[in-house]
C-alpha positions as CSV (number, residue, x, y, z in Angstrom):
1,X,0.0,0.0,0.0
2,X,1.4,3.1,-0.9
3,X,1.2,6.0,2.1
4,X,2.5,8.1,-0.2
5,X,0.5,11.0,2.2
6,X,2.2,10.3,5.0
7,X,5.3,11.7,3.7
8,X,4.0,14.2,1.7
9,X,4.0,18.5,2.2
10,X,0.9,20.0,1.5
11,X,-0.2,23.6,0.1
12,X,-3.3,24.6,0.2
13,X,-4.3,27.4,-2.2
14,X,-7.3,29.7,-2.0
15,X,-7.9,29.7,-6.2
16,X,-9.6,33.6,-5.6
17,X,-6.6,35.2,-4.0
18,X,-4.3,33.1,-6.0
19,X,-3.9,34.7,-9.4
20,X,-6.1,36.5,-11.8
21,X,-5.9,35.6,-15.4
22,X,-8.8,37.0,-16.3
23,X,-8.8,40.4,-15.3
24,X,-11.6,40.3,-13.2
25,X,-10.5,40.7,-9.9
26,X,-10.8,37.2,-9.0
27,X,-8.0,34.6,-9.1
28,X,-8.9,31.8,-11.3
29,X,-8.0,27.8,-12.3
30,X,-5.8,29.0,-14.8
31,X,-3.7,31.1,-12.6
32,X,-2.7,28.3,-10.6
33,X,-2.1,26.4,-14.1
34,X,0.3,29.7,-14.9
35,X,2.1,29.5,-11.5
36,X,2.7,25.2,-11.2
37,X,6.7,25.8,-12.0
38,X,6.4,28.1,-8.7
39,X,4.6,25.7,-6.6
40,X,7.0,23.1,-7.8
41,X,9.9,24.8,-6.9
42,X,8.9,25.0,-3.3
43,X,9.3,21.1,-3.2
44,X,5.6,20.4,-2.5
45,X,4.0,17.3,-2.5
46,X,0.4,18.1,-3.2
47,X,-1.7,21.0,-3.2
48,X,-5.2,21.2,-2.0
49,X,-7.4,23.3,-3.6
50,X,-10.4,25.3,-1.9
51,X,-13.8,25.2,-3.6
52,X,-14.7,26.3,-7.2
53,X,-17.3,24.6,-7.9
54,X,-20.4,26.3,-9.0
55,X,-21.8,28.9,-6.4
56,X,-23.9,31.9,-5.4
57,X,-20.7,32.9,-3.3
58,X,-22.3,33.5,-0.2
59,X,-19.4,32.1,1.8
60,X,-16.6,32.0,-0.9
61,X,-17.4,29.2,-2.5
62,X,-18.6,26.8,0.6
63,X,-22.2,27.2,-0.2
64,X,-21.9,24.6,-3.0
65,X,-24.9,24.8,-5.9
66,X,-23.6,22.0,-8.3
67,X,-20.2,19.8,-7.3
68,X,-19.5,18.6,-10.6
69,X,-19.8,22.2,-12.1
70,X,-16.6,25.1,-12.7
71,X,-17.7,28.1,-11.4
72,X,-17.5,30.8,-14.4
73,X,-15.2,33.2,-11.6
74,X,-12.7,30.6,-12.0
75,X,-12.7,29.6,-15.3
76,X,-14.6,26.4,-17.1
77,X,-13.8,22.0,-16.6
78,X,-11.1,22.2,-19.4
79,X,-9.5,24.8,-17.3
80,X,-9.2,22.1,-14.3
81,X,-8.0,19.5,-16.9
82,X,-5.3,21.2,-17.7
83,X,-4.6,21.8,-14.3
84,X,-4.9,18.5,-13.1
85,X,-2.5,17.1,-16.0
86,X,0.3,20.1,-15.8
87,X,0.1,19.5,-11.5
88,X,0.9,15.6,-12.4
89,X,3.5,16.6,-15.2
90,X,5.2,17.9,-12.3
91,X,4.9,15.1,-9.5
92,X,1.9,17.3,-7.4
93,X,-1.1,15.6,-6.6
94,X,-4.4,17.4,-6.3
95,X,-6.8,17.2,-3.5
96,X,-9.4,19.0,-3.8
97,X,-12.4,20.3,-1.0
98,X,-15.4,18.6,-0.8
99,X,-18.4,20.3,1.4
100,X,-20.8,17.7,2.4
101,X,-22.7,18.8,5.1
102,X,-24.4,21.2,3.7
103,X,-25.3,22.5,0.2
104,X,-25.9,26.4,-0.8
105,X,-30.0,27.5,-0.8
106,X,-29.7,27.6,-4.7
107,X,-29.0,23.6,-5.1
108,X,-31.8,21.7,-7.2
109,X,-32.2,19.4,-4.1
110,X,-33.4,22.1,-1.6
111,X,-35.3,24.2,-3.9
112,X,-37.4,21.0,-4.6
113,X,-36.8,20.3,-0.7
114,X,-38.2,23.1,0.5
115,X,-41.4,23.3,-2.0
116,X,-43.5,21.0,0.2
117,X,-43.2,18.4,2.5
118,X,-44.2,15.8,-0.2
119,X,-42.0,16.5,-2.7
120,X,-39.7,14.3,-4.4
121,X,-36.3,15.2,-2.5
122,X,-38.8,16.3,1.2
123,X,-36.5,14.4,3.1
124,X,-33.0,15.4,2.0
125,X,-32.3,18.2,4.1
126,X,-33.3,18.6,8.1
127,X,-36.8,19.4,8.6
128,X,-38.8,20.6,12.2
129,X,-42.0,21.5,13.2
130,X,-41.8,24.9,15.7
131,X,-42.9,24.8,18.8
132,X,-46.2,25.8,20.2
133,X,-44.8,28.8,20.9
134,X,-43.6,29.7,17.1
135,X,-40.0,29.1,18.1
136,X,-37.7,27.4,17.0
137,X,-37.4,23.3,17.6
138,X,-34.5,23.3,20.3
139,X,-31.2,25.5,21.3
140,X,-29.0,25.3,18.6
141,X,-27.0,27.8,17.2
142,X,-24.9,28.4,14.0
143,X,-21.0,29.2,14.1
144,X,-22.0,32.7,12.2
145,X,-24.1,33.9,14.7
146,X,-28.0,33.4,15.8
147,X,-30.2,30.3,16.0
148,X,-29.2,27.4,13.5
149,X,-32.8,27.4,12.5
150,X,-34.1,29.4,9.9
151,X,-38.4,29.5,8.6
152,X,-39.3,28.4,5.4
153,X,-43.0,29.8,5.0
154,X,-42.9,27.5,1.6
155,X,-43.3,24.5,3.5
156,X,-44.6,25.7,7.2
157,X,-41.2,24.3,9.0
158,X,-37.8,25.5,9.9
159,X,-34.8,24.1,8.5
160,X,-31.1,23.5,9.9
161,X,-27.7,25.2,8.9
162,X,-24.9,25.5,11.0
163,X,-23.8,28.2,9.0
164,X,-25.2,30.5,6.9
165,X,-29.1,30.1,6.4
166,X,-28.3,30.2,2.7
167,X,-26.4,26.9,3.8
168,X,-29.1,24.4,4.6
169,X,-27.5,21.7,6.4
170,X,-28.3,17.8,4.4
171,X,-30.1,14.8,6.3
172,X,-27.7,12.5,6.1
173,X,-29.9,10.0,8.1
174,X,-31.0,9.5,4.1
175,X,-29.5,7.2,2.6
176,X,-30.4,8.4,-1.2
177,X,-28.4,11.7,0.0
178,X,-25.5,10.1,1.4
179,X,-25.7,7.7,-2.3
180,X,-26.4,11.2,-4.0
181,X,-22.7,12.3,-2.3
182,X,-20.9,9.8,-3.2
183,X,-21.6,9.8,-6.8
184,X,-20.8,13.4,-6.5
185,X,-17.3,12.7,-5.0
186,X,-17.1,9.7,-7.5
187,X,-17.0,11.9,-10.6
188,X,-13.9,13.6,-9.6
189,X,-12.2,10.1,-8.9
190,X,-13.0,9.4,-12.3
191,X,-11.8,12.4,-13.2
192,X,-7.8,11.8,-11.3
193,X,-8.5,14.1,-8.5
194,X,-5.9,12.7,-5.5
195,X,-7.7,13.0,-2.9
196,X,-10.7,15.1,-0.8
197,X,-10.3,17.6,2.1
198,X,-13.6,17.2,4.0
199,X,-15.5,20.4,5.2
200,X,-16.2,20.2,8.7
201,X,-16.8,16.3,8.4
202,X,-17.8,15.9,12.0
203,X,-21.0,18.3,10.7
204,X,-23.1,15.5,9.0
205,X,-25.3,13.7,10.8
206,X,-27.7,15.4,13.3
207,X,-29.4,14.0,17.2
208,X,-33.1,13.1,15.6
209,X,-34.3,13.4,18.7
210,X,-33.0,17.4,18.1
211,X,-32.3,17.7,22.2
212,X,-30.9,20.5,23.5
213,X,-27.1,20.9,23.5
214,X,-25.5,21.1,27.0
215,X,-23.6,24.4,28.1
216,X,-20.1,24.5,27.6
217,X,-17.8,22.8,30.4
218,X,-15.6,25.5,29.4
219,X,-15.6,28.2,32.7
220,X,-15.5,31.8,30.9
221,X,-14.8,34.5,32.7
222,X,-16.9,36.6,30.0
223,X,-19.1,35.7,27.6
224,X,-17.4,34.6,23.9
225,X,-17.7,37.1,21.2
226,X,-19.6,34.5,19.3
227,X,-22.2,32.8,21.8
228,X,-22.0,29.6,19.7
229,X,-19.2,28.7,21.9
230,X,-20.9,28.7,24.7
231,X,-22.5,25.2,23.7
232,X,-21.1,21.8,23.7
233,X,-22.3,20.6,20.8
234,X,-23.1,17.1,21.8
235,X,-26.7,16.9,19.4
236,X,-25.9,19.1,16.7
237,X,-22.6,17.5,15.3
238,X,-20.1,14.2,16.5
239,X,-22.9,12.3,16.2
240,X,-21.7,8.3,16.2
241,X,-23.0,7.8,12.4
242,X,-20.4,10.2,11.1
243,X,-18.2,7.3,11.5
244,X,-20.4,4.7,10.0
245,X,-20.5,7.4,6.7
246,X,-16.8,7.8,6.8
247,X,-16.4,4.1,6.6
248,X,-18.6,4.1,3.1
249,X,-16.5,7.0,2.1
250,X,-13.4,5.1,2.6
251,X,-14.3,2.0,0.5
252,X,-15.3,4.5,-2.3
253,X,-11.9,5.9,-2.5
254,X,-9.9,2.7,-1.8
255,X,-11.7,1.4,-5.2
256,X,-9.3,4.2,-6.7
257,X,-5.6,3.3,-6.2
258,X,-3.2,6.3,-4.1
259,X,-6.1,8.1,-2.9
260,X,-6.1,10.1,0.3
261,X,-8.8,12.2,2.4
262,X,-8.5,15.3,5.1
263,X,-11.4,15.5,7.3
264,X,-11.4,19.2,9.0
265,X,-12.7,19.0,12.8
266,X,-14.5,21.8,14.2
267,X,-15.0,21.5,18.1
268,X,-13.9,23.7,20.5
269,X,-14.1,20.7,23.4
270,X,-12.3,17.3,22.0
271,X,-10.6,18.0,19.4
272,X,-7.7,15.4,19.6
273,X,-9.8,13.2,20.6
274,X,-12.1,13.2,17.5
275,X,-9.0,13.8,15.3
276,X,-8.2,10.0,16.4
277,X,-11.5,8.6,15.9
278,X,-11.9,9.7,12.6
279,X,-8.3,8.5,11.5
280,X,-8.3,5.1,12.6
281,X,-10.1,1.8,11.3
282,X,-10.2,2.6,7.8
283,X,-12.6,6.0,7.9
284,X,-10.7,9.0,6.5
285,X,-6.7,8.8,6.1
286,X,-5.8,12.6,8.1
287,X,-7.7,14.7,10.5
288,X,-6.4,18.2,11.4
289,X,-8.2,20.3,13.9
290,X,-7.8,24.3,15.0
291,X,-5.6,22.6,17.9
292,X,-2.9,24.5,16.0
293,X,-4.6,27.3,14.4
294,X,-5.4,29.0,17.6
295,X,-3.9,31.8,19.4
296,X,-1.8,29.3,22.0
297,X,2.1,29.5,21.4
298,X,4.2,27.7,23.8
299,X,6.3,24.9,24.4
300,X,4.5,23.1,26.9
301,X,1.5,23.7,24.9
302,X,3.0,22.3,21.9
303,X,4.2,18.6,23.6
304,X,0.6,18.3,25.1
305,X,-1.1,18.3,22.0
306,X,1.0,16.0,20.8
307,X,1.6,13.8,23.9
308,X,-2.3,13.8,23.4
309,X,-2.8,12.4,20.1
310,X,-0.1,9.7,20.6
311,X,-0.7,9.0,24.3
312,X,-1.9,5.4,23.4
313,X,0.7,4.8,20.5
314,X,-2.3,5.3,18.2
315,X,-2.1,4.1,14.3
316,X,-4.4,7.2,14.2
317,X,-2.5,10.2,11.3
318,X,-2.8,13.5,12.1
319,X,-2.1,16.8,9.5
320,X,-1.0,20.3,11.5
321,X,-0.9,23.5,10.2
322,X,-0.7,26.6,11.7
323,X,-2.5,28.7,9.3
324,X,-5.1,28.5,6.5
325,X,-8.1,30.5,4.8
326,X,-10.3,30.9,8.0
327,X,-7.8,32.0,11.0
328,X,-5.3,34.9,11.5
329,X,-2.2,34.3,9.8
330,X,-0.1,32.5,12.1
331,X,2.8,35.1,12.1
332,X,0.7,38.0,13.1
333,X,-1.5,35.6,15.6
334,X,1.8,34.5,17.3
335,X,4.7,37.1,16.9
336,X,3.6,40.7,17.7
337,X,6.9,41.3,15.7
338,X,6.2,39.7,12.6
339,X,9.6,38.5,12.3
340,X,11.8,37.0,9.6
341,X,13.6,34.5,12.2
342,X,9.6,33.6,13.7
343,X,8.4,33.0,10.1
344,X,11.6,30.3,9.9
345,X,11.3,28.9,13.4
346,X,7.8,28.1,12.4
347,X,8.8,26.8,9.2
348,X,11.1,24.4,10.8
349,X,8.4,23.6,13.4
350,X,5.8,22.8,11.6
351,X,7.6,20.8,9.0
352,X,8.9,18.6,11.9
353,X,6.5,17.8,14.0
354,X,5.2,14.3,13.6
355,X,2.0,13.9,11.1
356,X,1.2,15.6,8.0
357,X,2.1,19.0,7.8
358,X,-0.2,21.5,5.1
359,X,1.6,24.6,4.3
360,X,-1.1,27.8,3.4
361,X,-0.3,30.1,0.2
362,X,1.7,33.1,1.6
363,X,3.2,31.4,4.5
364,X,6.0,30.4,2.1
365,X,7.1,34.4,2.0
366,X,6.2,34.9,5.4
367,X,2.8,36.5,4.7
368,X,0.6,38.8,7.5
369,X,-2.7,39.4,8.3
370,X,-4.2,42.4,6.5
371,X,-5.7,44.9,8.6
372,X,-9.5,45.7,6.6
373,X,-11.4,48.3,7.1
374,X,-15.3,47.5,7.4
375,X,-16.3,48.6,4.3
376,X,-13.6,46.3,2.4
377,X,-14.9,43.5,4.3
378,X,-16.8,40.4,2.3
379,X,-17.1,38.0,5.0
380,X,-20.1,37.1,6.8
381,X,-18.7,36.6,10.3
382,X,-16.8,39.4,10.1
383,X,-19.4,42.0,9.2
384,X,-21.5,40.4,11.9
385,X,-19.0,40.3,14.7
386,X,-16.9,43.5,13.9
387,X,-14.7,45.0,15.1
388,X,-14.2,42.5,18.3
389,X,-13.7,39.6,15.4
390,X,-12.9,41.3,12.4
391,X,-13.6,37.2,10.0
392,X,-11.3,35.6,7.6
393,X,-10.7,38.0,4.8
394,X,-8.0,39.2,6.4
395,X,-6.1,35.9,5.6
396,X,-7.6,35.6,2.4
397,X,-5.9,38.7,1.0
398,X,-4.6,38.1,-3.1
399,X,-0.8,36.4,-2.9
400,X,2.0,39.4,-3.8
401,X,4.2,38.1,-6.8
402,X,5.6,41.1,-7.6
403,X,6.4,43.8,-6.2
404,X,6.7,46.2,-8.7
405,X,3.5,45.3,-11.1
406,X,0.2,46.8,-10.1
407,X,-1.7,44.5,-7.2
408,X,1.5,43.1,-6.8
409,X,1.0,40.7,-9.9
410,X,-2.2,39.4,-8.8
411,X,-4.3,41.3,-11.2
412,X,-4.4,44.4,-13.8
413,X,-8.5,45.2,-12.3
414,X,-8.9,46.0,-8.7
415,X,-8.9,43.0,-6.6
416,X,-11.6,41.4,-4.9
417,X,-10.1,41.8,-1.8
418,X,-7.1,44.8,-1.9
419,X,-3.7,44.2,-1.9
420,X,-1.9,46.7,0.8
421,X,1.6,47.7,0.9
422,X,2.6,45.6,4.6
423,X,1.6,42.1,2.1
424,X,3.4,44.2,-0.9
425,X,6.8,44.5,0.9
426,X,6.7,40.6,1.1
427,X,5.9,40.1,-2.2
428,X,7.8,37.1,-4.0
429,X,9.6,39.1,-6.5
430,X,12.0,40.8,-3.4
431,X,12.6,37.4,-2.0
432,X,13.5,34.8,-4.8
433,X,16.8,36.5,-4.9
434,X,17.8,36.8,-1.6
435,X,19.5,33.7,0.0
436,X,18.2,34.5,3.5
437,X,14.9,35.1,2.5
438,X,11.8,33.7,4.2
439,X,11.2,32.1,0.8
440,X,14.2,30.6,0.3
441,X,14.4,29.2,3.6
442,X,11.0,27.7,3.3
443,X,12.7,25.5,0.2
444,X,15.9,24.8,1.6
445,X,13.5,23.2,4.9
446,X,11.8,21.0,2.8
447,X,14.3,20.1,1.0
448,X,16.0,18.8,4.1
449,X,13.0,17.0,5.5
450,X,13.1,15.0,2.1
451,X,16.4,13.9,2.6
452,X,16.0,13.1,6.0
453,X,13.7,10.0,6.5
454,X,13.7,10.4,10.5
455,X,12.7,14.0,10.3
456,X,9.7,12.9,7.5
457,X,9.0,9.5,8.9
458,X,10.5,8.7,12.5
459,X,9.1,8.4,15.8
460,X,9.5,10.9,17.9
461,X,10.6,11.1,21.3
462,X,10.2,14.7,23.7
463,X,13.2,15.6,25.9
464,X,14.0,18.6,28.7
465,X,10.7,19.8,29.7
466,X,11.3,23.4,29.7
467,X,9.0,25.7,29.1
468,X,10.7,28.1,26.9
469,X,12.5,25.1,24.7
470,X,10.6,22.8,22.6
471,X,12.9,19.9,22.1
472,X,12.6,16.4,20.6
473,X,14.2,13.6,19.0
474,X,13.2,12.3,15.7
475,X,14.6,8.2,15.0
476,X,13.8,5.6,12.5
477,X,15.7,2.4,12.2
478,X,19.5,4.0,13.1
479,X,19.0,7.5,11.9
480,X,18.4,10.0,14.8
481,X,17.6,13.6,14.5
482,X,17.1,16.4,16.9
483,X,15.2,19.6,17.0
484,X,15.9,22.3,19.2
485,X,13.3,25.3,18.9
486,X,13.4,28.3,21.0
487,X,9.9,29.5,21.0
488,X,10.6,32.9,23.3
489,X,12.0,36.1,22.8
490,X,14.8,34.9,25.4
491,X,18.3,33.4,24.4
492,X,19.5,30.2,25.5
493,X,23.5,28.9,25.5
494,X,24.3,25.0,25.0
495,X,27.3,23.1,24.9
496,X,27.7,21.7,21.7
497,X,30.6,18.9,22.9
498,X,28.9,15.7,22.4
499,X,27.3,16.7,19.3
500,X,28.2,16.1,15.5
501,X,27.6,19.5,13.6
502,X,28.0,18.0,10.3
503,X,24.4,17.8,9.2
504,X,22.2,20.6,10.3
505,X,20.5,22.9,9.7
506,X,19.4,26.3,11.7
507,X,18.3,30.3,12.5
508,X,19.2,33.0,14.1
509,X,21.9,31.0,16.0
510,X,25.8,31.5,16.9
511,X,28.1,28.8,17.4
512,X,30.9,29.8,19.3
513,X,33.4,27.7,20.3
514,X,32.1,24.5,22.3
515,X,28.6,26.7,22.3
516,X,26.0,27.1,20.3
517,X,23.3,30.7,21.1
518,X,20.2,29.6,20.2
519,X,18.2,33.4,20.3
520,X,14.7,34.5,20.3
521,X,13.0,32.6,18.0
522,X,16.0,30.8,16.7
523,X,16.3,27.0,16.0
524,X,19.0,24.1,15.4
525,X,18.2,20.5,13.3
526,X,21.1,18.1,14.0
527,X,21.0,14.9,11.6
528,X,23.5,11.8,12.5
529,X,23.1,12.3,16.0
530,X,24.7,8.9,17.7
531,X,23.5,9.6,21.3
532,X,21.1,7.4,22.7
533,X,18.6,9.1,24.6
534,X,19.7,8.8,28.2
535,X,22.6,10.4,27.1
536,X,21.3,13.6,25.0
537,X,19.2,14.4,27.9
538,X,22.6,14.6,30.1
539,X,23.8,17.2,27.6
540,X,21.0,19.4,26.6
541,X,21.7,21.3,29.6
542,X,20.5,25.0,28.6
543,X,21.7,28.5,30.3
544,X,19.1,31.7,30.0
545,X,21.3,34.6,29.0
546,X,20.9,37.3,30.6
C-alpha cells in the first residue's frame, strides 16, 4: 500500500486570491495552471485546492450549488483539466475540497426540498415543526451567529444550517443523500483528483431526537464574542454515524488506487480526541483540527497536543498547520513582531513535528494578516461580529508576486479583496533573490526533511521539559535527529561537545566555540546524531542569557 501522504507537504491554495488571469478581480484555475513551475519549486508534494465549484458565493465558494460544475469566476472544466495534467507533469497531486454537510439555498435538491413536505427530494435536508410557541425546535446555534434554525414559509417548518441560512444543512440519516454524495465525490475520482479535504466532516449527521445541546464545560470569565461557543455541541454535530459514513467513504476511495482524504474537525471541546476517531479503522486517512490554528504559542503547549494524540501509540495520522483561509495568519497571531527568524522557526516547526504538515499560500514568504477596514470587508462573520472579530478576509488577501506590477501581480483590475503595501513589501519578487529570504528558507527546509527519513518518517521522542524550549528527538531504524526550537523572545547557551555538527540545519543561531546561542526565536536540526537518549538528555543542559 502506498502511504505516499504520509510523507507528503501540503499547500493549500485559496484559487480567488491566487492569481487573476482574467482580469476580473478574482483569481482563477488557470492562474494556478500559470504558477505550477512556482509551486513546484517550493518542493511540495500536493496542493489542495479550496472550492470552485459552482456557487452563489455567499461564503466564498462553501455554499456549494452543483459539485460537478466550474464556477464561471474561476474559469470552465477544461481549465481544471489542464490543471490537473500540468500538477501531475510535475509530481503534485491534487486534493481538492469537498463540502458535504451542507449545500448552498440555490442547489436543485433544496429548492425542490423546500417546496413542500411531499415533494420528491422532502426528506434530503433537516426538517422541524416549531414549537407551540412559534420558536424554533431546540437550542442550537450556527458558528455565524443566531439560532441554526431558519423558517421556510414555503413548507410551514424551519430548517437546519450550521452556517449560513443560505447553507441548509443535508439529512444525512438519508441514505439516497449520502448515495447522492458519493456519486458526486465519485466523478472527480473518475476524473484523477488525489484526494478530498472534508468540510467540517464531523458536521453531517444530526441528534433526531433534536435535544438541546449542553452548556459548555468551558468556565468563561466573559461571555465569547460568538455565543455559539458557549455550547457543547453534543446533538448538533459528533454524532456516532459520522463514522459509519466515513467508513462508506473510505471504501469509495480505496476502489481508486493512491487516494487520500483530510477530514477538517471543528470543536472547541475534544478535538484530539475526535481527530483519532476519525483517523483510525479505515474511515478517512488525516484529520487536522484548530488545535494549532489557535492563538496558544508555547512549548508546553506544543508537547501536550502531541503527547495527546499519541498517548496510546495510536495508528491514528494526524495533518498540522498553523494557518489556512479561515484564521489569522499565524505570524501576526503569534509574533507581535512579525519576524523573519519567527516566520523560519515556524517553518522548521511545523515541517517537523510528527504527522502531515499543510503549508497555506503566503506562509512560504512569510505572509501577514491584512488589517481591513469595514467597508472592504466580504465575510459574513466578520461583518456580523466587527470590530471585536474582524472574519477571515483578512487571511484571504490576493498572494503578492511582484512587487513592482500593479496589485502586486495578482491582477491588472482592482482585486476582490485589496492588496496593501505591509503584504506588498513581502511580495515574491524581493525574496526569490535573496538567500536569506523567508522564501528561500522555506525551500531549503523541505528540501532537508526530504532527505531526511527520521525528520519525515521517524518516531518521535520529547526531551527537557522546559518551558521556553521545545525539544525532541526524531529516530527511524539507526538515523536520529534532533530539534531544538526556542519558542521565546529569550536566548538560550548549549554546549555543543557531544554533538556532531556535520548535518544541520538552523536560524538565528551562533556557534561559538564548544557553544551554540540559540536566540529568540532561533532553532537548530542536527542529523546523524549517535547519542542514545539517556545520554542527550545529560547534555542538553541550557543556560538563560541574561
Amino acid at each position: 500500500m502506498n502511504d505516499w501522504w504520509k510523507k507528503a507537504i501540503i499547500y493549500q491554495i485559496y484559487p480567488r486570491s491566487y492569481l487573476d488571469t482574467s482580469n476580473n478581480g478574482i483569481g482563477d484555475l488557470k492562474g494556478i495552471t500559470k504558477k505550477i513551475n512556482y509551486i513546484s519549486s517550493l518542493g511540495v508534494d500536493a496542493v489542495w485546492l479550496s472550492p470552485f465549484f459552482m456557487s452563489p458565493m455567499k461564503d466564498m465558494g462553501y455554499d456549494v450549488s452543483n459539485y460537478v460544475e466550474v464556477d464561471p469566476l474561476f474559469g470552465y472544466m477544461d481549465d481544471f483539466d489542464e490543471l490537473l495534467e500540468e500538477a501531475h507533469k510535475k509530481n503534485i497531486r491534487v486534493i481538492i475540497d469537498q463540502v458535504l454537510s451542507h449545500s448552498s439555498d440555490r442547489h436543485e435538491a433544496f429548492i425542490d426540498s423546500k417546496s413542500s413536505k411531499s415533494s420528491r427530494k422532502s426528506d434530503w435536508y433537516v426538517w422541524a415543526d416549531a414549537n407551540k410557541d412559534g420558536s424554533p425546535p431546540n437550542n442550537w446555534l450556527s458558528v455565524f451567529g443566531g439560532s441554526a434554525w431558519e423558517w421556510e414559509p414555503l413548507r410551514g417548518q424551519y430548517y437546519l444550517h450550521n452556517f449560513l441560512p443560505s447553507q441548509p444543512d443535508f439529512n444525512f440519516h438519508n441514505e439516497e443523500v449520502q448515495d447522492f454524495l458519493l456519486g458526486e465525490v465519485e466523478f472527480w475520482l473518475k476524473k484523477g483528483v488525489d484526494g478530498f479535504r472534508l468540510d467540517t466532516v464531523n458536521y453531517y449527521f444530526h441528534d433526531q431526537e433534536l435535544r438541546d445541546n449542553p452548556k459548555s464545560p468551558i468556565p468563561f470569565k466573559k461571555p465569547p464574542i460568538n455565543p455559539y461557543y458557549m455550547q457543547n455541541q453534543l446533538f448538533a454535530i459528533n454524532q456516532d454515524e459520522n463514522l459509519i459514513f466515513l467508513n462508506k467513504f473510505r471504501n469509495l476511495l480505496n476502489c481508486y488506487p493512491e487516494k487520500t482524504s483530510i477530514g477538517e474537525i471543528g470543536d472547541s471541546h475534544r478535538a484530539i480526541k475526535l481527530m483519532k476517531e476519525y483517523t483510525k479503522d479505515s474511515r478517512i486517512h488525516m484529520a487536522y483540527s484548530f488545535k494549532l490554528l489557535g492563538k496558544e504559542f508555547s512549548a508546553p503547549f506544543f508537547r501536550e497536543t502531541i503527547k495527546e494524540f499519541y498517548n496510546e501509540g495510536t495508528d491514528s495520522w494526524p495533518c498540522w498547520s498553523f494557518s489556512n483561509h479561515d484564521v489569522t495568519r499565524h505570524l501576526s497571531r503569534w509574533d507581535k513582531n512579525e519576524s523573519d527568524s519567527f516566520a523560519k522557526l515556524s517553518c522548521a516547526l511545523l515541517l517537523s513535528l510528527p504527522g502531515t504538515p499543510c503549508l497555506y499560500q503566503g506562509e512560504e514568504i512569510g505572509q501577514v494578516e491584512t488589517e481591513l477596514e469595514f467597508d472592504e470587508l466580504t465575510d459574513p462573520p466578520g461583518i456580523r461580529f466587527w470590530p471585536k472579530n474582524k472574519g477571515r478576509d483578512g487571511c484571504r488577501t490576493p498572494m503578492t508576486w511582484d512587487h513592482q506590477k500593479i496589485n502586486a501581480g495578482f491582477s491588472g483590475k482592482t482585486p476582490w479583496l485589496p492588496v496593501k503595501e505591509k503584504q506588498i513589501n513581502r511580495s515574491v519578487s524581493l525574496q526569490e533573490d535573496e538567500p536569506n529570504s523567508i522564501l528561500n528558507f522555506y525551500k531549503q527546509f523541505i528540501l532537508f526533511r526530504k532527505s531526511n527519513p527520521a525528520l519525515s518518517a521517524g518516531k518521535h521522542i520529547f526531551l527537557n521539559e522546559h518551558e521556553d524550549l521545545l525539544i525532541f528527538n526524531r529516530e527511524i531504524q539507526h538515523l536520529k535527529t534532533l530539534c531544538i526550537f526556542n519558542l521565546s523572545e529569550n536566548a538560550y547557551v548549549i554546549d555543543k561537545s557531544g554533538l556532531s555538527m556535520d548535518s544541520n540545519i538552523s536560524s538565528n543561531i551562533n556557534i561559538k566555540d564548544d557553544q551554540i546561542e540559540i536566540n529568540e526565536y532561533g532553532l537548530i536540526i542536527i542529523s546523524d546524531i549517535q547519542n542514545n537518549i539517556d545520554d542527550l538528555d545529560n547534555i542538553l543542559e541550557f543556560k538563560k542569557i541574561l
